[in-house]
C-alpha positions in Angstrom: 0.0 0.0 0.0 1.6 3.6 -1.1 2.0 6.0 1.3 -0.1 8.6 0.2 -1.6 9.8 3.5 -2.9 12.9 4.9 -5.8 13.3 7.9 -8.3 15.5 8.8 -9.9 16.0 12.4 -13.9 16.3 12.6 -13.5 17.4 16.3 -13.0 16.9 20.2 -15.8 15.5 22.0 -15.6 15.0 25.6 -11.6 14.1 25.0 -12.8 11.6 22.0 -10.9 13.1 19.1 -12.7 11.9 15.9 -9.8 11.9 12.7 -10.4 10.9 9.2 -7.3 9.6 7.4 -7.7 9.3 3.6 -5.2 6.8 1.9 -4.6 4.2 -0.8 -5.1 0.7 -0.2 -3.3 -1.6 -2.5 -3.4 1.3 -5.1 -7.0 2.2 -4.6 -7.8 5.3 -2.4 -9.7 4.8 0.7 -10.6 6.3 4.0 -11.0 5.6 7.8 -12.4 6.9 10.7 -10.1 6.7 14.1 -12.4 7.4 17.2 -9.0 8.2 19.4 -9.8 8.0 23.2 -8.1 10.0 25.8 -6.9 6.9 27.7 -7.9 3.1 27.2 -11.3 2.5 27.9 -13.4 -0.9 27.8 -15.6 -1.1 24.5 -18.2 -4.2 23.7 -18.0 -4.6 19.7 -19.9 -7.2 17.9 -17.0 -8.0 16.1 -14.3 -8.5 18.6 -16.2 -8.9 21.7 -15.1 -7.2 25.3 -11.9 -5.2 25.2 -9.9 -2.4 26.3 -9.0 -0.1 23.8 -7.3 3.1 22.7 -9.0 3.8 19.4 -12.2 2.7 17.8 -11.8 2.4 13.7 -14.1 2.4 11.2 -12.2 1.7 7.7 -13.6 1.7 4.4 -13.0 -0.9 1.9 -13.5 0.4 -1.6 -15.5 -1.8 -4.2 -12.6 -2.8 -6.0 -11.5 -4.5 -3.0 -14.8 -6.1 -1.9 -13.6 -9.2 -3.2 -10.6 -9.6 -1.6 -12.4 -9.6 1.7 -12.9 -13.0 1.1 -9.1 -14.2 -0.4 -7.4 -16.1 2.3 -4.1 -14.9 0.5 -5.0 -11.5 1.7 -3.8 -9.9 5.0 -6.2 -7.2 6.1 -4.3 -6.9 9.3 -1.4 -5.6 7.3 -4.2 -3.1 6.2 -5.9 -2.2 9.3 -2.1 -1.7 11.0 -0.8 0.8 8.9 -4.0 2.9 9.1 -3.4 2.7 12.6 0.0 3.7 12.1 -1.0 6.6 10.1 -2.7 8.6 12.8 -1.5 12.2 12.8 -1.0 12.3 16.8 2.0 9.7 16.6 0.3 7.7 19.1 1.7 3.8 18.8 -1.5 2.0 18.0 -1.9 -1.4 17.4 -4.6 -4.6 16.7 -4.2 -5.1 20.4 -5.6 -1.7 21.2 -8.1 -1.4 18.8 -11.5 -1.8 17.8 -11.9 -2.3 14.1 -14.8 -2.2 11.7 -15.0 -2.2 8.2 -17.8 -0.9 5.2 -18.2 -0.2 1.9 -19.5 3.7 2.9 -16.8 6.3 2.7 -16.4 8.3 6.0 -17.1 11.6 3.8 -20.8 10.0 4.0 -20.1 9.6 8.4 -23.3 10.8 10.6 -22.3 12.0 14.2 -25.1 12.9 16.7 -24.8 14.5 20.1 -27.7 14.1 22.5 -27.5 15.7 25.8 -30.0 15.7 29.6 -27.7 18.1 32.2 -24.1 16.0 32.7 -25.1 13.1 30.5 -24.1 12.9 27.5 -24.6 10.0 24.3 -22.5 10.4 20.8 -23.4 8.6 17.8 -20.7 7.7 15.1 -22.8 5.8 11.9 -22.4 5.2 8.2 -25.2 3.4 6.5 -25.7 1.5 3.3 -28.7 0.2 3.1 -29.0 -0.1 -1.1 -27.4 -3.6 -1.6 -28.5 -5.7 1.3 -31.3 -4.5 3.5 -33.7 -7.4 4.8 -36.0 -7.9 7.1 -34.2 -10.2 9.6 -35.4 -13.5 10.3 -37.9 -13.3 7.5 -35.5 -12.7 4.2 -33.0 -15.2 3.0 -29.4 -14.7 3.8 -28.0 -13.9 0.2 -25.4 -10.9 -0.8 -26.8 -8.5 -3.5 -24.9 -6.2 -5.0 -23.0 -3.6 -3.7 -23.7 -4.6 -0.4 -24.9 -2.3 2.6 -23.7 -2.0 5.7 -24.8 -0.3 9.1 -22.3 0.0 11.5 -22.9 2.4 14.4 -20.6 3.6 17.5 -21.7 4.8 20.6 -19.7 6.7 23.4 -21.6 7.7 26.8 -20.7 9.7 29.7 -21.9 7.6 32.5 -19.6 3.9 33.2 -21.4 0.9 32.2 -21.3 -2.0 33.8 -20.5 -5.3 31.3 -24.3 -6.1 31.4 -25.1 -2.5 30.5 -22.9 -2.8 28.0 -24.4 -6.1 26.4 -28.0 -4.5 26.8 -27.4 -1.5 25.7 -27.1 -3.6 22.1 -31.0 -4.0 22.6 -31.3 0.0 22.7 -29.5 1.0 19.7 -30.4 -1.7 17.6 -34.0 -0.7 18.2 -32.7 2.8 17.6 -31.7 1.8 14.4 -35.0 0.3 13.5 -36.9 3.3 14.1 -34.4 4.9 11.5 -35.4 2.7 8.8 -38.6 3.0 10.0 -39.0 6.5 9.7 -37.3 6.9 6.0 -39.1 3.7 4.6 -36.5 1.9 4.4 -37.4 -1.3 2.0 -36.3 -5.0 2.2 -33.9 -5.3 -0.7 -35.1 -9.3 -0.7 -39.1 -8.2 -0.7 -39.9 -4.3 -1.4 -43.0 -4.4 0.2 -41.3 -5.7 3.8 -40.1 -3.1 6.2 -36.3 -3.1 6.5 -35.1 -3.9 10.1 -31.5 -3.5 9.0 -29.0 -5.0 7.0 -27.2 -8.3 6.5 -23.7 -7.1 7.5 -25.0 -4.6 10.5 -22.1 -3.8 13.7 -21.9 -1.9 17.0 -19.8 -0.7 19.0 -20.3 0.5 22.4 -17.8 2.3 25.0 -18.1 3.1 28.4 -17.0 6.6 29.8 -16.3 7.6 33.2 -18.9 8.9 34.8 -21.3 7.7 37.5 -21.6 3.7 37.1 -24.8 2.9 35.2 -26.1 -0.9 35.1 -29.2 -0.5 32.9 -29.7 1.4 30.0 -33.3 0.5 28.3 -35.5 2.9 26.9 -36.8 3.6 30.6 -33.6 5.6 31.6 -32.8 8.5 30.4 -29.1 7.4 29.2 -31.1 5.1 27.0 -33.2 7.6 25.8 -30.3 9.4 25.0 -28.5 6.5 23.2 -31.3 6.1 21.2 -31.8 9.7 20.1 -28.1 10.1 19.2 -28.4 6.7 16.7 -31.9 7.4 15.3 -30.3 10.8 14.6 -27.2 10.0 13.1 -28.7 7.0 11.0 -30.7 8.5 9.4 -28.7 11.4 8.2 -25.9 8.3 7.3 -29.0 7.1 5.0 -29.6 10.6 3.3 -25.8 11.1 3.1 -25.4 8.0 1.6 -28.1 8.1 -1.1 -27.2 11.7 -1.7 -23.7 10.5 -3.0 -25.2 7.2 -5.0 -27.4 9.7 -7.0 -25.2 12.2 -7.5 
């Protein structure tokens, strides 16, 4: 992969500084989105279960590419390294502080929502492509269309979460994300006259902050509330982003 690299910093929110580096990826240019904390904190991701992490990434892989997420011969942890290693703070990041996602939505197409109540505080991070593989889960078969969408949402809070909290709190913005589709008409790709609950390829990622410990985060709370604001938010401007760009 050339090193043709430069960054760009979207902002400072609550010490998470949220950077954009834009780079090529075996000769095709790409993006990604590092979510840099101000010191470790523990994160629940769908991908790579509980950990303690530094950064949260969110890396796009360009269409040319989407293939060769499925070539053994290929080592995306080369990839997803020397993004890390790319950040424009010089902080020594690694797979083994890290949280990494992946999508075929560029981060110019990111969503960020901030929803507030007094000292607490919920941030949304999404990018949504819904045009490829939406389905109505449990009812549509499991097959790839073409391109293929994906949903992948990350949530910082102010309040500490407990690792139940944390597991639950899955329940919250994934129901946050439903009301998204929900409220833009979002279509099964599979059946057009089913409502879309979300997509094939959908991901989350959730990290506790520091505040006062919270062990419960359903709709009933107001950090749930919150949570769920922030996502429905930033979804669906993701969605409008997105389709904004395919049509443009």
């Amino acid at each position: 992969m050339a090193q043709d690299i430069h960054s760009e910093i979207l902002g400072c929110f609550h010490g998470i500084t949220a950077e954009v580096v834009f780079h090529r990826i075996w000769n095709v240019p790409s993006n990604a989105l590092l979510l840099h904390l101000p010191e470790p904190q523990r994160t629940l991701s769908g991908l790579q279960g509980y950990r303690r992490v530094s950064v949260v990434a969110n890396c796009h892989i360009p269409q040319p590419l989407w293939m060769k997420l499925h070539d053994p011969a290929v080592d995306w942890r080369d990839y997803y390294r020397r993004i890390l290693k790319a950040n424009s703070f010089g902080k020594v990041l690694s797979l083994d502080n890290a949280t990494m996602l992946s999508t075929g939505v560029p981060m110019p197409e990111l969503a960020y929502r901030e929803e507030t109540d007094c000292h607490l505080w919920a941030i949304a991070f999404v990018t949504a492509g819904v045009e490829g593989n939406a389905l109505r889960v449990g009812v549509d078969t499991g097959r790839h269309h073409n391109p293929v969408g994906t949903i992948n949402t990350v949530v910082f809070t102010s309040v500490e979460l407990t690792q139940a909290a944390m597991a639950a709190s899955f329940i919250t913005l994934t129901e946050a994300k439903v009301v998204a589709l929900e409220d833009l008409g979002i279509k099964s790709s599979y059946n057009p006259a089913l409502q879309a609950t979300g997509t094939g390829t959908d991901q989350i990622v959730i990290v506790s902050g520091k505040g006062e410990k919270c062990t419960y985060v359903s709709g009933h709370t107001k950090i749930g509330a919150l949570m769920a604001r922030a996502v429905t938010a930033a979804t669906k401007e993701a969605i409008t982003k997105r389709r904004k760009a395919l049509n443009s």
